[in-house]
C-alpha positions in Angstrom: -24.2 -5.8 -6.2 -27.3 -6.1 -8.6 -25.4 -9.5 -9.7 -25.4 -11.0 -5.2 -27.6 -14.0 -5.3 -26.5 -14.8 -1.8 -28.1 -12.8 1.3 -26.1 -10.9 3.1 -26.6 -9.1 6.2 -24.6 -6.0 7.2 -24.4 -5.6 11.4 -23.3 -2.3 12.1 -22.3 -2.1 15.8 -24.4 1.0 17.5 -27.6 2.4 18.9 -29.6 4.3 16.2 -29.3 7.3 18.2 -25.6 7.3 17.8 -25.0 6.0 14.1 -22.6 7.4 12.3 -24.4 9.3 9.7 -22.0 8.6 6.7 -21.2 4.9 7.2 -25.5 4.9 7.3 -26.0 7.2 4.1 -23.4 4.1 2.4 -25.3 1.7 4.2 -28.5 2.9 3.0 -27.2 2.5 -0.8 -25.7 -0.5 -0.1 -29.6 -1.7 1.0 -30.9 0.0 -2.5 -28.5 -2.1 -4.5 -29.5 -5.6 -3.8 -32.6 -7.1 -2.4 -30.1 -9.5 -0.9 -28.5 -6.9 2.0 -29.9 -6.0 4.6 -29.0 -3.6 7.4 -29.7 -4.1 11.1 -28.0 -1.7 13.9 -26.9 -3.7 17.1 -26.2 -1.9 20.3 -23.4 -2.8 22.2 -25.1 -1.9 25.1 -27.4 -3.6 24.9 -25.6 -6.8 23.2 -22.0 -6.6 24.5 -21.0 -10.1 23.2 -22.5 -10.0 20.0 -19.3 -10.0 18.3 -17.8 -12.7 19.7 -19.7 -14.9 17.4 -17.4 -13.4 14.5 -14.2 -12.1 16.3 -12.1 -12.9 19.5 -11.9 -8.8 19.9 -14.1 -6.2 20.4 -14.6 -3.9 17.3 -14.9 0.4 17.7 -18.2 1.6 17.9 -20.0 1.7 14.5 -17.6 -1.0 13.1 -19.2 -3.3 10.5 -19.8 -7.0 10.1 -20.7 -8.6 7.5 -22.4 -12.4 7.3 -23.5 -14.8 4.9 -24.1 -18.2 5.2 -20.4 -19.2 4.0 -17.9 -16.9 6.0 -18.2 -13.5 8.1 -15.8 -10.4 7.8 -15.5 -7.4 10.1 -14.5 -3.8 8.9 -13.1 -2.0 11.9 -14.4 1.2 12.0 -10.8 2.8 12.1 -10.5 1.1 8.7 -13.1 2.8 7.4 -11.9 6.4 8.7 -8.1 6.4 7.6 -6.1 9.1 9.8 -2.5 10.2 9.1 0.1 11.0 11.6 1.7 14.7 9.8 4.7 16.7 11.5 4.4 20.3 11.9 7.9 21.5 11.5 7.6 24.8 13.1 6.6 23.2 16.6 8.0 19.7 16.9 4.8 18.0 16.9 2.7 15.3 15.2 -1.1 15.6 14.1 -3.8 12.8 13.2 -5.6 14.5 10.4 -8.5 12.6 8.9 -7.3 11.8 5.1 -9.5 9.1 3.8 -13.1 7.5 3.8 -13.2 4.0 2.8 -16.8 2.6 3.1 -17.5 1.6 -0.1 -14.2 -0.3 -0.5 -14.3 -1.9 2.7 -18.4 -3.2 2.1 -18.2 -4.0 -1.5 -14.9 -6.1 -0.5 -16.4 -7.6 2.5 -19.7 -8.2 0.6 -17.3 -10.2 -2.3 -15.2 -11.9 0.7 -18.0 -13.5 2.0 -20.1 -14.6 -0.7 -17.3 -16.1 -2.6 -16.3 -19.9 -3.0 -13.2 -21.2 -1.0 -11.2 -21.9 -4.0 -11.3 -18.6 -5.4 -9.0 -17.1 -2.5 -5.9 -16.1 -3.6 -3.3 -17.7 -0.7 0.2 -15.5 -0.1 2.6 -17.6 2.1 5.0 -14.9 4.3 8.3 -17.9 4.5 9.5 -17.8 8.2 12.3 -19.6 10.0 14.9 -17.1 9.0 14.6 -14.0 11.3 12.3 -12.1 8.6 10.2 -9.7 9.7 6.5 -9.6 9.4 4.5 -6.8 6.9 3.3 -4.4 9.1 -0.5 -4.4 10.3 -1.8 -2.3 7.4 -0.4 -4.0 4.8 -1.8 -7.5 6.1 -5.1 -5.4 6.1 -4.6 -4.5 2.3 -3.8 -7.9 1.4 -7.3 -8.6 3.7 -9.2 -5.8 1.8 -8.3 -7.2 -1.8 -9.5 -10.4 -0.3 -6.4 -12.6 -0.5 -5.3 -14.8 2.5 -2.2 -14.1 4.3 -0.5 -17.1 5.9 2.8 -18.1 7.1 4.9 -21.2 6.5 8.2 -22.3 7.9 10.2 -24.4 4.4 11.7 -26.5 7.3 8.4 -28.5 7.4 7.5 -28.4 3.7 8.8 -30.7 0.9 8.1 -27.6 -1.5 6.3 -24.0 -1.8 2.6 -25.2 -1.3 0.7 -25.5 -4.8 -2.2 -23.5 -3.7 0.8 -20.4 -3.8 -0.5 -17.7 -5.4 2.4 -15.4 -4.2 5.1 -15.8 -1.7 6.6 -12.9 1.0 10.7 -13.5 1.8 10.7 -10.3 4.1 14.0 -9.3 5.0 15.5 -12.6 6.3 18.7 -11.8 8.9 19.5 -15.2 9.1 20.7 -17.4 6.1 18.4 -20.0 4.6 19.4 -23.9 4.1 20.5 -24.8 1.1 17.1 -27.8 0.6 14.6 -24.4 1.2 16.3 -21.6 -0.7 16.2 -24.8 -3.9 12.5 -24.8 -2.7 12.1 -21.2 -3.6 14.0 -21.3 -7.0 12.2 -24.5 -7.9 8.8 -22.2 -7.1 10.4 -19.7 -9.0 11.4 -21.2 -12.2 7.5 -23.1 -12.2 6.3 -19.9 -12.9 5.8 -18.7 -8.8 5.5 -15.3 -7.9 7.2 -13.5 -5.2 8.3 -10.8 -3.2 11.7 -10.6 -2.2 13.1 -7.8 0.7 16.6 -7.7 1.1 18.3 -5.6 4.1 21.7 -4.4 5.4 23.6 -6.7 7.2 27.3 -8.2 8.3 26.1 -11.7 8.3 27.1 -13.6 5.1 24.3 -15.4 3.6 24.8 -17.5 0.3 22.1 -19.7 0.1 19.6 -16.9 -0.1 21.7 -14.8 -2.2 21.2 -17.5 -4.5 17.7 -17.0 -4.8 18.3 -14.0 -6.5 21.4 -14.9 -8.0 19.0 -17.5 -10.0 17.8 -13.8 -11.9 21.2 -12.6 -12.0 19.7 -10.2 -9.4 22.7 -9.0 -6.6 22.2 -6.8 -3.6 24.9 -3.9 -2.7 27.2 -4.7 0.3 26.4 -1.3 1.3 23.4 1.0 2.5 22.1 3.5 0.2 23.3 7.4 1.3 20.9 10.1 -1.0 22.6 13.8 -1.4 19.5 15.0 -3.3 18.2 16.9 -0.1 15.0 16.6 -2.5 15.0 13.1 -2.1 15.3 11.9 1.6 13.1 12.8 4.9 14.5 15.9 6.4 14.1 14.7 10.3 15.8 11.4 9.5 18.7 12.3 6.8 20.2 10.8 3.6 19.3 7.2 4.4 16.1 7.6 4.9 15.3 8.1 1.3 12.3 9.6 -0.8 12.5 8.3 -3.7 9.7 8.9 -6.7 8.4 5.9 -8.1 8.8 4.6 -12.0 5.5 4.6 -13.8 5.1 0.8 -14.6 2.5 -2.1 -15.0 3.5 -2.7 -11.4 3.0 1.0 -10.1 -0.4 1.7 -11.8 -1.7 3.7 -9.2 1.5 5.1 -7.7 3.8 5.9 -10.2 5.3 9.3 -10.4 4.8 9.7 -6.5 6.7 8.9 -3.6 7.4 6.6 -1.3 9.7 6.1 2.2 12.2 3.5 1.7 15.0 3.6 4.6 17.9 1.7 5.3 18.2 0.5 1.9 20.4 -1.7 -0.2 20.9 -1.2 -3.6 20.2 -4.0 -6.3 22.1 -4.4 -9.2 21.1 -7.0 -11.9 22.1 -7.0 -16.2 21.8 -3.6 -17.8 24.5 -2.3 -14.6 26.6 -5.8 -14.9 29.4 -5.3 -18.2 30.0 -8.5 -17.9 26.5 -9.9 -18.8 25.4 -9.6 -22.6 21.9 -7.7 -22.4 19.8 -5.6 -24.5 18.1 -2.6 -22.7 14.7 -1.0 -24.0 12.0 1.3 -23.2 8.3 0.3 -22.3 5.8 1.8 -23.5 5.1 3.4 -20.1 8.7 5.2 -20.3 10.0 2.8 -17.6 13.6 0.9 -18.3 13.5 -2.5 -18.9 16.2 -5.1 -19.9 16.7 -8.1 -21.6 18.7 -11.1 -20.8 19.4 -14.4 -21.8 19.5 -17.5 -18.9 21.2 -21.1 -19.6 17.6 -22.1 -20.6 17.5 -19.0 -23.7 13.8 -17.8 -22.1 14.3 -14.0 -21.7 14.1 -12.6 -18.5 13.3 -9.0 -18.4 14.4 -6.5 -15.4 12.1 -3.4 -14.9 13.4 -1.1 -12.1 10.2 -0.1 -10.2 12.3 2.8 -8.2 15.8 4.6 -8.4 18.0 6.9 -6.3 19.8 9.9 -8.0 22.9 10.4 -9.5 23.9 11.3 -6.7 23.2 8.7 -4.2 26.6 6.2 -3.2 26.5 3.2 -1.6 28.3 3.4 1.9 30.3 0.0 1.8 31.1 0.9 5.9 29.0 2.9 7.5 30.2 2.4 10.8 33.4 4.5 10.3 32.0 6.9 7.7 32.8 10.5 7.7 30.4 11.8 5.6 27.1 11.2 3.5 28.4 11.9 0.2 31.3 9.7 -1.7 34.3 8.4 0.4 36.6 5.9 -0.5 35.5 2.7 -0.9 31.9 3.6 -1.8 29.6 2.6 -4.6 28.5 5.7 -6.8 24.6 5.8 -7.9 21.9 5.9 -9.1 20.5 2.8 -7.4 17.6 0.6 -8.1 16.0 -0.1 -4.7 13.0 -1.8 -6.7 13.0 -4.1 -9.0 10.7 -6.3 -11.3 11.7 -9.5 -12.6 9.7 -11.8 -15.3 10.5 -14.4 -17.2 8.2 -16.7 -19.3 8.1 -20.5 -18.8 5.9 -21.5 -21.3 2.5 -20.2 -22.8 0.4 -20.5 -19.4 3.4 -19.5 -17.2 5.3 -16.4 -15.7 7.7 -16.0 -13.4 7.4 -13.1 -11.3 9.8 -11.6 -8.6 9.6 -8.1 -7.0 12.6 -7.2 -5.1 13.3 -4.3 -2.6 16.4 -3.3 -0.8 14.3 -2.1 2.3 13.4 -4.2 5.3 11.0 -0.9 6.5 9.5 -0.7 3.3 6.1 -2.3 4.3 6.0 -1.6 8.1 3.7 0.5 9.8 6.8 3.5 10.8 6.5 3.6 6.6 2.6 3.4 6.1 2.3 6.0 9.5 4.7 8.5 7.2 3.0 8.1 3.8 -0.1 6.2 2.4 2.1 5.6 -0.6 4.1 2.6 0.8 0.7 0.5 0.8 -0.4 1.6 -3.0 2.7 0.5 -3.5 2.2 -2.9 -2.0 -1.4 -3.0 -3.4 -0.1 -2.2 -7.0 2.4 -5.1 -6.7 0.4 -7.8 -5.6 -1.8 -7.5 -7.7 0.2 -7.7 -10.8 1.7 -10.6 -9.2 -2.1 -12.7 -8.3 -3.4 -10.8 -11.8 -6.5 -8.8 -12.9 -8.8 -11.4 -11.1 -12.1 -10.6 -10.0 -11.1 -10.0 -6.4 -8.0 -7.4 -7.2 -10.4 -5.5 -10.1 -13.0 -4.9 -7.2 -11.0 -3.2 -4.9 -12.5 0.0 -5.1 -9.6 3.0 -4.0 -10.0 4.9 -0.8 -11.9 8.2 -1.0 -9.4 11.1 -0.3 -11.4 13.1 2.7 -10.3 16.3 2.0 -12.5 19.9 1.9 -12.2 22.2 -1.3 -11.0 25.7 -0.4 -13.3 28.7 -1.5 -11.9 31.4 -3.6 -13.1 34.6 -3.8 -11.7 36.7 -5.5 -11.0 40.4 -3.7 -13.4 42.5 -5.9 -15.9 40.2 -4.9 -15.0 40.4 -1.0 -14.9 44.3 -1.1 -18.7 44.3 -2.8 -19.3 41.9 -0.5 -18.3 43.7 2.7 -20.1 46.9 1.2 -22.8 45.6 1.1 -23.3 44.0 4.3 -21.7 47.0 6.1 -22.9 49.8 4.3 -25.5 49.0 1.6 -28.0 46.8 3.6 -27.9 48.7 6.6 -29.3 51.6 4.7 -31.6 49.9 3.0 -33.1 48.7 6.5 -32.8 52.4 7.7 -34.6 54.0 4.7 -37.2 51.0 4.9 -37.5 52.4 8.8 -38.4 55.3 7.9 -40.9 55.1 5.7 -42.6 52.9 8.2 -42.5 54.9 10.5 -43.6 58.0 8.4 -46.8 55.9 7.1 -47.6 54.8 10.8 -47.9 58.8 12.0 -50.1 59.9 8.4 -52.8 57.6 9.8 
């Protein structure tokens, strides 16, 4: 902030008298900082349109907006307060508890959104056209909050991936691609593009986007992903809906080791499970797998499975006529990848990167409303695909919202309780009497 040459003024939308007091305590630092911010509270009483000079829709009370003379941004204030929905198990019912408070992320964000040039947005294209289905609401507002623009293109109307690419989104597509726009993609691809790929379960045969993958010698499973490691899939939904921990990795920084909800999956083979293909498997230095293997163009492509099932996990090949969770005839025994990582270098300025998952759920908001894992998943992700740029090293992590228990230990409480209960009210008696003794002498 001490670096801002551009003034910025933060609106925050209440009346003084009903400011919330920790957004203002941030506020006030915010003001500290930089002689360029300033603060000014607008009541929407008193100006209910106000907004409307920086967003079609109303904002919550003591939402933020932030304006400088290039561009505006407005932090909801349900982004700065992040609630999760939690299932108590002994009565059936669901609870919004208050887990997160994200101020500081959200301003210093906003603050960097505005103030920046045009050309230093990062641009993500979601491809359309093919029945995908769109990242949910809050990972759109990650991708917002790490100040990258999300947009949406349909390869129908495009001669290629558009250069200013920094990533493209092929979420879950149910219909195949054309043959000229899945070429589009691999010709992205093997430029050096970045992308992630979702794959689903489905009947319909689709070759052309296959391909796309096929390019990586990347192949999903025909069938869904079953987990018998009760320790591994949500209780309430059963064995496909699937808890698997996450691989420590360059591309799980912040998540690695935890969980995520990944249901309906496929499973993704590539190299180190295919005999057939002549690969070398090692170990990074993060203790995640990685694997080796040689294209038609002898650049190494390495494979670096981001999350796996358990041994004990099969691939139901029909699930329409199964009998039973575990292993049946004509199933696919685990463990799974049902994340992947691809790379492969093009030349000394150039990296392809592809990120597949075998979830269409994966990033939608039934996933992020069960665990705030799912989007520092999708955070970590992109940005190892845009890189360690100025706008994904900013992003400053959620604060967890959470009160420390007191422990006392029960020595302590029973001196405690003595004396309040016993000690003090003799004291006080004692301390009567005397007074009163004194009062009659004189």
């Amino acid at each position: 902030m001490k670096k801002l040459t551009d003034d910025v003024t933060i609106y925050a939308l209440a009346a003084e008298s009903k400011k919330d007091a920790q957004i203002d305590k941030v506020l006030g630092r915010y003001e500290d900082l930089s002689n360029h911010i300033k603060v000014e509270y607008v009541n929407p009483s008193t100006k209910p349109y106000f907004y409307q000079d920086y967003t079609d829709s109303a904002p919550a009370q003591n939402s933020l907006i932030v304006v400088s003379g290039k561009r505006s941004k407005v932090i909801d204030y349900y982004d700065i307060y992040h609630y999760e929905s939690n299932m108590d198990y002994s009565s059936y019912s669901y609870s919004n508890d208050l887990v997160g408070f994200d101020a500081e992320g959200q301003l210093t964000s906003a603050i960097e959104y505005v103030t920046m040039e045009a050309d230093e947005l990062p641009v993500i294209y979601q491809i359309t056209g093919h029945d995908e289905s769109s990242i949910g609401s809050d990972f759109q507002s990650a991708v917002e909050k790490a100040n990258m623009s999300l947009s949406s293109i349909e390869l129908l109307n495009e001669e290629s991936v558009p250069d200013d690419a920094s990533a493209i989104i092929i979420n879950a597509p149910q219909k195949d691609f054309n043959e000229a726009d899945a070429q589009k993609v691999i010709d992205y691809l093997k430029a050096g593009g970045k992308a992630i790929i979702v794959g689903s379960y489905t009947d319909a045969d689709m070759p052309n986007f296959d391909s796309i993958l096929a390019a990586y010698n990347v192949q999903l499973t025909q069938g869904v992903i079953s987990e018998n490691d009760a320790q591994h899939y949500y209780k309430m939904g059963g064995p496909f809906y699937l808890l698997p921990d996450v691989n420590s990795s360059d591309y799980t920084s912040n998540i690695g080791g935890n969980y995520v909800y990944v249901p309906a999956t496929v499973g993704i083979t590539y190299p180190d499970t295919d005999a057939e293909t002549d690969s070398s498997s090692t170990d990074t230095e993060d203790g995640s797998a990685a694997t080796d293997s040689s294209d038609s163009t002898d650049n190494k492509i390495t494979y670096t499975s981001l999350i796996d099932t358990t041994d004990q996990s099969v691939a139901k090949n029909d699930p329409n006529n199964m009998s039973d969770y575990a292993f049946e005839d004509g199933d696919d025994k685990g463990p799974f990848s049902i994340g992947l990582a691809v790379e492969q270098t093009v030349d000394d300025d150039n990296t392809t990167q592809l990120v597949v998952f075998g979830s269409p759920y994966i990033f939608s908001n039934d996933a992020s409303q069960l665990t705030s894992n799912n989007i520092t998943l999708f955070d970590d992700v992109t940005t190892k695909l845009i890189g360690e740029t100025k706008l994904a090293a900013s992003v400053i992590p959620e604060k967890e919202y959470t009160l420390s228990n007191l422990t006392v230990s029960a020595v302590y409480t029973i001196l405690l309780g003595l004396l309040f209960t016993i000690i003090i009210p003799i004291v006080l008696i004692v301390c009567g009497i005397v007074i009163f003794v004194v009062r009659r002498k004189k």
